[in-house]
C-alpha positions, 0 to 999 in steps of 0.5 A: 473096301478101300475103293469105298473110302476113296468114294467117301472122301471124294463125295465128302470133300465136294459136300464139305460145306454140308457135311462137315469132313471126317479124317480118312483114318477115322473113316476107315475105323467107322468102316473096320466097326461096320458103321460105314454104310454104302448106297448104291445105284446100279451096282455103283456107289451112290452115297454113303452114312457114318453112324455110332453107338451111344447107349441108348442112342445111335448117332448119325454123322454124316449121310451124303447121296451124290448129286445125280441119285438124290431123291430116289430114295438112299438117303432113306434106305440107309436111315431105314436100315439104321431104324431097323438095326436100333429097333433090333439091338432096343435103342431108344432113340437116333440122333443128328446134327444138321446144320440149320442152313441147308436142305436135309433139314427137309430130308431128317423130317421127311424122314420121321425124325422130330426137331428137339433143338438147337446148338451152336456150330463152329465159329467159322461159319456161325451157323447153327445145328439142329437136333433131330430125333427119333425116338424107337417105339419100344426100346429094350429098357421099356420092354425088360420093364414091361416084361418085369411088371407082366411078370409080377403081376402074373398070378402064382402057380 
């Protein structure tokens, strides 16, 4: 487990201009949460993604896959699972900030998330970010809805 944060902030410090940096105790809260998750290549760390809990939406962070094992697929593993985990627990949506002058921009709509708009960043580098989202198929709100009008209009017996 410590191993793993020492990877996280190494990887986040070479991808600094991208990414952003977390704190390393901050990190080690998202981990002590479950909400740091690892990709691995070959039984080696290859990547991590940072994620939280908003009710009704999970938010990502930061994802970040080292140079040499971007664009085998663990970028997308890790936003599948987290896909998977908000379809489960009836999220409505996952979101994240990208910053609108680098490449996972292509990566968050590659993915299936959709570009709702935009916000400024930090002043220090003027740029801004963009909102990606992806809205969840059925999330628990409409299904108890769903489920409750069903119920309704079911005849008595």
């Amino acid at each position: 487990m410590a191993d793993d944060l020492e990877y996280v902030l190494a990887l986040s410090r070479r991808h600094y201009e991208e990414i952003g940096f977390l704190p390393a105790p901050r990190l080690a809260e998202y981990q002590r949460r479950g909400q740091l998750w690892m990709a691995q290549e070959n039984s080696e760390l290859c990547g991590f993604m940072v994620w939280g809990r908003g009710w009704p939406v999970l938010r990502v962070y930061q994802v970040c896959i080292q140079y040499d094992a971007q664009r085998r697929e663990h970028g997308i593993a890790l936003v599948r699972r987290l896909v998977q985990k908000a379809d489960q627990e009836g999220y409505e949506a996952i979101s994240c900030f990208v910053a609108d002058d680098i490449d996972a921009n292509a990566f968050w709509k590659a993915g299936g998330f959709l570009l709702v708009g935009q916000r400024d960043g930090g002043v220090a580098r003027a740029r801004r970010h963009n909102h990606w989202v992806m809205r969840m198929p059925k999330p628990m709100q409409s299904q108890l809805c769903l489920s409750a009008t069903t119920a309704q209009l079911a005849p008595h017996k």
